[in-house]
C-alpha positions in Angstrom: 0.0 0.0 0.0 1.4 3.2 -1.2 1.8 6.5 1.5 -1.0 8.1 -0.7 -3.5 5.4 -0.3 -3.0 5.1 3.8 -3.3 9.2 3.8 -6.6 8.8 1.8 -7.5 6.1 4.5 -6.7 8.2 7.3 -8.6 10.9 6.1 -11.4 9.0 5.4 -11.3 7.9 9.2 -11.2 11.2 10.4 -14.2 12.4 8.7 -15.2 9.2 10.3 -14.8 10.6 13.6 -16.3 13.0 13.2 -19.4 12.4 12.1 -19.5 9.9 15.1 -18.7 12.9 17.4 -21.5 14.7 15.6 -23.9 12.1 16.4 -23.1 11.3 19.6 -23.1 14.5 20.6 -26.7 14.8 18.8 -27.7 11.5 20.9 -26.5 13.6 24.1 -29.0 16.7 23.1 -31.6 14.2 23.0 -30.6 12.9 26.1 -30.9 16.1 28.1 -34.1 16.7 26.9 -35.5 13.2 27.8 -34.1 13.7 31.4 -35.8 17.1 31.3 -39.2 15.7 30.8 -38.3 12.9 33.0 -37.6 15.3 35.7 -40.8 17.6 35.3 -42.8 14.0 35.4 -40.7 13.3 38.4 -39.7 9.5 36.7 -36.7 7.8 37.4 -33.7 8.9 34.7 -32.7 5.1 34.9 -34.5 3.1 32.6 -33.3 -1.0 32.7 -36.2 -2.4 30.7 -35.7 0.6 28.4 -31.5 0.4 28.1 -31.6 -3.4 27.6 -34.3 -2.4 24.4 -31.7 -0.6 23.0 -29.1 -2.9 23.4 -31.3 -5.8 21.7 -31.9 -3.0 18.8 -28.1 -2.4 18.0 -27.7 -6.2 18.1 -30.8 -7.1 15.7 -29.1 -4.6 13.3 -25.0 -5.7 13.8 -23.5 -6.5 10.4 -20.2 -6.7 11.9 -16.8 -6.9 11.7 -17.2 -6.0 15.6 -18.6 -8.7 17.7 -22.0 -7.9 18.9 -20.9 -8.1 22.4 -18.3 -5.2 21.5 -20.7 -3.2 20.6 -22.7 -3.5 23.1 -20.2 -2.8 25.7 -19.4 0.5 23.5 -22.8 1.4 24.1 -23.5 0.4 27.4 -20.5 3.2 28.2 -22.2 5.8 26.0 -25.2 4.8 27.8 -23.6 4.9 31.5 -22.4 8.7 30.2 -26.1 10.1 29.2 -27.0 9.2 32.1 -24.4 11.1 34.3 -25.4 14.4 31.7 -28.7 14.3 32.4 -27.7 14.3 36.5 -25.0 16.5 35.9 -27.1 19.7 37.5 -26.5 21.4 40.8 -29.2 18.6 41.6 -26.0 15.6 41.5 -24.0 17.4 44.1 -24.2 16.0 47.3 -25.3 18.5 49.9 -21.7 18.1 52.5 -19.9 19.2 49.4 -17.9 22.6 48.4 -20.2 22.4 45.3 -23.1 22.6 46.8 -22.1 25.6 49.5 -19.0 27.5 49.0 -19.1 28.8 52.6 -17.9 27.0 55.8 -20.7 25.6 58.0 -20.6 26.7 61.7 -21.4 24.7 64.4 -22.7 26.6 67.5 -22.4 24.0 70.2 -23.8 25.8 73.8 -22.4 29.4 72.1 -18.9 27.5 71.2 -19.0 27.7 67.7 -16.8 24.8 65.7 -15.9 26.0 62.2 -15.6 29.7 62.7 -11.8 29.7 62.3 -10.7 29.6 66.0 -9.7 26.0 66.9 -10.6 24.6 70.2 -10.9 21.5 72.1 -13.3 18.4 73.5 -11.9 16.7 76.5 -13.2 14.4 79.2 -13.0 10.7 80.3 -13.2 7.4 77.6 -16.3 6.5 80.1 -18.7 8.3 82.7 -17.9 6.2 85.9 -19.2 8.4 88.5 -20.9 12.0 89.1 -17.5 12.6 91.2 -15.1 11.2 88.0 -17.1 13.4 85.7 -17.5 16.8 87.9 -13.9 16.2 88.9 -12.6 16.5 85.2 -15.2 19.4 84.2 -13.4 21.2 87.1 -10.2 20.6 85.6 -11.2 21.6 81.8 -13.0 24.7 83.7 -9.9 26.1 85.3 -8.3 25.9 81.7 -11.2 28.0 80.2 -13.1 24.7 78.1 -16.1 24.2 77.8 -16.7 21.3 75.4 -17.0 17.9 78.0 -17.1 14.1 76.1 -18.3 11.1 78.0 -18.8 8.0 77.2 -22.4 6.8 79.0 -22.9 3.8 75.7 -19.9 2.2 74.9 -19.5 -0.5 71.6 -16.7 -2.9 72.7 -14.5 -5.0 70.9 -15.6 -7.4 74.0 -18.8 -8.4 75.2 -17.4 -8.3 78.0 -15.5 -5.1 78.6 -17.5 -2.4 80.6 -20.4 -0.8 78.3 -21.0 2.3 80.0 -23.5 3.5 82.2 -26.4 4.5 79.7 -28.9 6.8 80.4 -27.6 7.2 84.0 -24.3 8.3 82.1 -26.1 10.7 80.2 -28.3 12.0 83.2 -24.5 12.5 85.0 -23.1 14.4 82.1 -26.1 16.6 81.8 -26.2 17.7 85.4 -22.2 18.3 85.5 -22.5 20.6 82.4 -25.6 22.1 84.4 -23.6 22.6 87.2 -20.5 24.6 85.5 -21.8 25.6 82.4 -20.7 23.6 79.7 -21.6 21.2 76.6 -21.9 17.8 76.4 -20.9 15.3 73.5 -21.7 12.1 74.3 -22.1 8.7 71.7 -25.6 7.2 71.1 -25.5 3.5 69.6 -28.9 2.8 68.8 -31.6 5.0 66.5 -34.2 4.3 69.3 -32.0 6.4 71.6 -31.5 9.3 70.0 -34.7 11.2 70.7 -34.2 10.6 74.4 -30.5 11.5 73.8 -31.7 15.2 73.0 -33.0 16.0 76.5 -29.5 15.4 77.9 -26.6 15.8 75.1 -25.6 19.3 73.0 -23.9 17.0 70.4 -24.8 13.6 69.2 -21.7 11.5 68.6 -22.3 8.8 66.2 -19.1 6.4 66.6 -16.7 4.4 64.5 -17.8 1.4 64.6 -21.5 3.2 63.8 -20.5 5.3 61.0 -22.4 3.1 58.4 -25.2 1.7 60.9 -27.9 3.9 58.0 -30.9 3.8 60.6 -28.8 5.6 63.2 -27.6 8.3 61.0 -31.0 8.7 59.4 -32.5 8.9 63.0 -29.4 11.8 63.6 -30.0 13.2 61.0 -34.0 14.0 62.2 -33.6 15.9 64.8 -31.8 19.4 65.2 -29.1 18.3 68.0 -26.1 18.8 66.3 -24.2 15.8 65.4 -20.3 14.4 65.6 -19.5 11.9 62.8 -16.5 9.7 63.4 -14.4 8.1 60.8 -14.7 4.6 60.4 -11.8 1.9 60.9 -11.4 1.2 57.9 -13.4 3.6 55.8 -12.3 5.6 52.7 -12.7 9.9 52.3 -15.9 9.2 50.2 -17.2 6.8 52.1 -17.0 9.1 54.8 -18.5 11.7 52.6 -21.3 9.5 51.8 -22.2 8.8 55.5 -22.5 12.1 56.1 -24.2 12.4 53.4 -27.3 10.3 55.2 -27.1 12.9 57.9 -27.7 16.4 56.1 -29.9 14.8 54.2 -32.7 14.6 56.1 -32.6 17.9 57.6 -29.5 18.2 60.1 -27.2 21.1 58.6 -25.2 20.7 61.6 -22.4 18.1 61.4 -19.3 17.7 62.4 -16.5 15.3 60.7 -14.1 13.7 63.0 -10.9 11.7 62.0 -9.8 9.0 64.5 -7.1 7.1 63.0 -8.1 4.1 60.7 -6.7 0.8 61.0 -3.6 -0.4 58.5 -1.1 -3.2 58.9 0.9 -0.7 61.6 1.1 -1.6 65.2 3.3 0.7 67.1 0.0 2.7 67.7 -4.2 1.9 68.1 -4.8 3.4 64.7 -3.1 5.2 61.8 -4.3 9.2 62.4 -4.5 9.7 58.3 -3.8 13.5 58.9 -3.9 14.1 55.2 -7.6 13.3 55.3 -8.6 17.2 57.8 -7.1 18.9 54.6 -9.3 16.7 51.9 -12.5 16.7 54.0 -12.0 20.7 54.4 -11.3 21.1 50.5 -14.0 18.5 49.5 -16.8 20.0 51.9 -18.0 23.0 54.4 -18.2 21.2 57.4 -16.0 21.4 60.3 -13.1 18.8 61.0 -12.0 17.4 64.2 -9.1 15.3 65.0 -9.3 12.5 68.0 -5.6 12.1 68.9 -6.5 9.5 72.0 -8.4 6.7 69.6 -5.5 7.5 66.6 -2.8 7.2 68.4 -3.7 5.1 72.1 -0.7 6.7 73.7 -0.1 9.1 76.3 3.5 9.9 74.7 1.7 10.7 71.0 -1.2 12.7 72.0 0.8 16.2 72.5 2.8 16.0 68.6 -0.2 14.5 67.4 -2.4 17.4 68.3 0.0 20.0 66.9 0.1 18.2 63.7 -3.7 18.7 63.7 -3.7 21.9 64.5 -1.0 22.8 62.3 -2.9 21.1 59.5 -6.1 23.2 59.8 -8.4 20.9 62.3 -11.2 23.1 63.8 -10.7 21.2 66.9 -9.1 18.7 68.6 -10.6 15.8 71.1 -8.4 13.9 73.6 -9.4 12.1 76.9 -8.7 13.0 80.3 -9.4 10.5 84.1 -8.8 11.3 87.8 -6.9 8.3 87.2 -6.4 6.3 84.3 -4.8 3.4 86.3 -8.0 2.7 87.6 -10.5 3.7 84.2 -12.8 1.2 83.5 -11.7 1.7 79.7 -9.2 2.3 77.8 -6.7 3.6 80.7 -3.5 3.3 78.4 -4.8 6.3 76.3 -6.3 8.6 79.3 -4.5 12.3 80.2 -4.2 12.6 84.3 -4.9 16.2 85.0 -0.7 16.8 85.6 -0.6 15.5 81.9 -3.7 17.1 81.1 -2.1 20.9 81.9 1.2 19.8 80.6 -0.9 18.9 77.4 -2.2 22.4 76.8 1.1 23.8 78.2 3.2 22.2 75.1 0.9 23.7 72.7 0.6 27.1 74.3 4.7 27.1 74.0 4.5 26.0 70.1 2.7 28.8 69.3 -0.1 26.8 67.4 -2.9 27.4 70.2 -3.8 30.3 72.0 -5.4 29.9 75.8 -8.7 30.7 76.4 -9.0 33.3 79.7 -9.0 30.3 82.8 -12.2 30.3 85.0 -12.4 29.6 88.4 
């Protein structure tokens, strides 16, 4: 074959091409205004019956040389990309995302507000043991100006038979010490049944972990206007995450919280991998507020201070760790626990790095 007769060919191709691109993108017009009139009917864009019709219509028709299953997979991803055009509206965003607000969400939790550029903190014991444990911690947190008290009154175990937490009694304990000194409780609820009751005694829902996908329970979070804390799961991706939160704004509740707590990996010199890269991501990818748990990342004392500068350096709008009276004695989780002299020496550090300002200290 001469260099004249392949040039002829390859022009002959390009026309080719082109006329394809003319039709497909003909097909795509059509498209959009199917899924227009689907959308004013309020029917489903997806078709089945209808997309295997057309699949049995280019195959009646086939005259090869491509195998009719070629073809069909050719179509099925012309097919797969209508469909995205005809979502591709504001409508396709997903409500947590940048796309579908610009601006930062705030999160005013008992007049702290998460998100509005001042970074602060959420301290307080793995478990409410005891009115005295949990009032002796607030009076701790107090005299160091915060205001935002955890407590965990359900606790999901690994065990069955590792202490699960006090309950409602635990939540009726928090309640009264944040009565007592003025502060906001954040406490985990397990179950979707709970979380109605929950509202009478907690300023922030926590939805755990191990909970992150339980659907029901962040529907049911999602429901009522108690804002809610959203933890990363062990071993969940970014969009994952995403999507889960996802559940949550969708049915009303605008004010969420992300929280990343270390996810598991082959690594065993700490409880978790703290995937630090992920506050930036979540921050970029939507408007909510990020918080870093340094205790459940890292499960050591020794990590908790350079853990919690790296997340503050990073851009987390706050930062959770866990302080006991006496973690020798904690009914949970006592190798990860701040005493108060570790507690102070805590803030101290990152008073000195210049990453955290102090709040003025109450009496």
């Amino acid at each position: 074959m001469s260099n004249e007769q392949l040039d002829s060919l390859r022009d002959e191709l390009d026309k080719v091409n082109l006329a394809i691109l003319e039709k497909i993108n003909e097909r795509a017009r059509l498209v959009k205004e199917i899924g227009d009139i689907k959308r004013e009917q309020g029917i489903n864009r997806f078709d089945p019956v209808r997309e295997r019709s057309m699949l049995d219509h280019i195959a009646k028709h086939n005259e090869g040389p491509f195998e009719t299953a070629t073809l069909q997979h050719l179509f099925k991803q012309i097919f797969k990309a209508s469909l995205e055009l005809q979502e591709e509206d504001n409508s396709k965003a997903l409500l947590v995302s940048r796309k579908k607000q610009p601006e930062n969400t705030t999160v005013d939790v008992k007049g702290e507000k998460i998100g509005d550029g001042q970074q602060r903190f959420v301290f307080g014991p793995c478990a409410v043991e005891s009115y005295e444990q949990v009032l002796a911690v607030a009076k701790e947190m107090k005299k160091r100006g915060q205001r935002l008290l955890r407590g965990g009154a359900f606790k999901p175990r690994t065990s069955p038979y590792d202490f699960q937490g006090l309950g409602l009694e635990g939540l009726k304990i928090l309640k009264r010490v944040a009565d007592e000194l003025d502060m906001a409780v954040i406490s985990e609820i397990v179950t979707p049944a709970d979380v109605e009751v929950a509202t009478e005694y907690v300023d922030v829902i926590q939805i755990g972990a191990r909970n992150m996908q339980n659907f029901e329970l962040l529907k049911a979070a999602g429901s009522v206007k108690t804002p809610v804390l959203l933890k990363r799961g062990l071993s969940a991706t970014i969009e994952e995450f995403i999507h889960a939160a996802e559940y949550i704004v969708s049915k009303g509740n605008s004010q969420l919280m992300l929280c990343e707590r270390g996810i598991r990996t082959y690594e065993k010199a700490t409880r978790n991998t703290l995937d630090i890269s992920a506050v930036p991501i979540l921050k970029q990818e939507t408007h909510l507020p990020v918080m870093v748990d340094v205790t459940h990342s890292t499960g050591r004392r020794d990590l908790l201070l350079p853990a919690a500068k790296a997340a503050l350096a990073i851009g987390a709008d706050a930062v959770m760790a866990e302080v006991h009276p006496d973690p020798a004695v904690a009914l949970s989780d006592s190798a990860q626990q701040m005493n108060f002299e570790q507690f102070n020496q805590f803030l101290d550090g990152l008073i000195e790095s210049g990453l955290y300002k102090a709040p003025i200290k109450q009496a």
